[in-house]
C-alpha positions in Angstrom: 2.3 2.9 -66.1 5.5 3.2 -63.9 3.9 6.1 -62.1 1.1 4.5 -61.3 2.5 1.5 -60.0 5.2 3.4 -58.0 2.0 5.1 -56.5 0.4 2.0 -55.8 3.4 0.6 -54.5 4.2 3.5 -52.0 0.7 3.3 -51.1 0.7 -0.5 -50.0 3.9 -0.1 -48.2 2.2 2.9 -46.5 -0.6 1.0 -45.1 1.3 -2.2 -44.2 3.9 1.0 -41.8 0.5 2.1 -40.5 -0.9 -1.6 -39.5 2.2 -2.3 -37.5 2.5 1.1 -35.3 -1.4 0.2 -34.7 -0.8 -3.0 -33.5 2.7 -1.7 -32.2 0.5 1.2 -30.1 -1.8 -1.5 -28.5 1.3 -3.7 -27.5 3.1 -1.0 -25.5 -0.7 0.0 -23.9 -1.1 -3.4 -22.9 2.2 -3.6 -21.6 2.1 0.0 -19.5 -1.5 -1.7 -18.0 0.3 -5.0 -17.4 3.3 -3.3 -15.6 0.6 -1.1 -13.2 -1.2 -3.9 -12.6 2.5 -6.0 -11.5 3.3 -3.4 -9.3 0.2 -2.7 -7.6 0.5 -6.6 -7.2 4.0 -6.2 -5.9 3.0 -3.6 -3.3 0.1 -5.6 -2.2 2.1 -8.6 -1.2 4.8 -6.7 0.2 2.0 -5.2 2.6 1.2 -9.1 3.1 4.1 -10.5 4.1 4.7 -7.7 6.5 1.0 -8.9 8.3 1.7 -12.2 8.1 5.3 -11.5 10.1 3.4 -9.1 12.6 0.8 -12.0 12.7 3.5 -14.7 13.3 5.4 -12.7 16.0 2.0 -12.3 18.2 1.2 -16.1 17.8 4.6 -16.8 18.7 4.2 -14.1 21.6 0.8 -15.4 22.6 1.7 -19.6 22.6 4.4 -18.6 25.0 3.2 -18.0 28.8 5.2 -15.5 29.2 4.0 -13.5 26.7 0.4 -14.5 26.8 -0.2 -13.9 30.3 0.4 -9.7 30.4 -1.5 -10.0 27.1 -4.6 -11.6 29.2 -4.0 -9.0 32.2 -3.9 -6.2 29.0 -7.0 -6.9 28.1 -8.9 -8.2 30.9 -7.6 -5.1 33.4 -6.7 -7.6 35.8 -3.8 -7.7 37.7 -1.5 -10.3 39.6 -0.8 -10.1 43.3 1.2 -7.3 44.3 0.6 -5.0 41.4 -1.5 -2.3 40.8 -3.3 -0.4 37.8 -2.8 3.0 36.9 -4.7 4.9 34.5 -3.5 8.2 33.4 -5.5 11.1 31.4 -4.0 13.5 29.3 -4.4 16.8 31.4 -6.3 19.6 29.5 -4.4 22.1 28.7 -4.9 26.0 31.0 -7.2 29.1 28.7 -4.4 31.1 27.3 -5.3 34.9 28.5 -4.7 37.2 26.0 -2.0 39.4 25.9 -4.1 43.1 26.7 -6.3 41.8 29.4 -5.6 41.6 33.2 -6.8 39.4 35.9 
């Protein structure tokens, strides 16, 4: 009788340790998923605020005159009086002869 109920109580004791690191197990999964998901969260409104300062600096740029007007010339390739465009292209580089063969 005392065996058996040793036995029974070792086994109920058991089960209840095995019930808590299951539910233990699918708190700390949750909580690796939740902390992935916070910094992914973080990065994207870091990434944010950084547009929404770039975007700020170029409204601020562009409701000022001064900086709205070279914008407009930028884009439109027009240019004031007295001032002139120039366009430059990368020049292509010269065949490289190799080193056996004369010219």
């Amino acid at each position: 009788m005392r065996l058996a109920s040793r036995v029974m109580l070792a086994g109920a004791a058991l089960a209840i340790v095995a019930l808590v690191a299951v539910q233990y197990e699918r708190v700390v999964e949750r909580n690796v998923a939740l902390s992935h998901a916070l910094s992914a969260t973080r990065a994207d409104i870091s990434s944010l605020k950084l547009k929404e300062r770039k975007q700020r600096r170029l409204i601020e740029r562009l409701s000022d005159p001064h900086g709205a007007i070279p914008e407009i010339h930028d884009r439109l390739h027009v240019v004031a009086p007295h001032e002139e465009l120039i366009y430059l292209k990368s020049a292509t580089p010269a065949p490289q002869s190799k080193s056996g063969e004369r010219r």
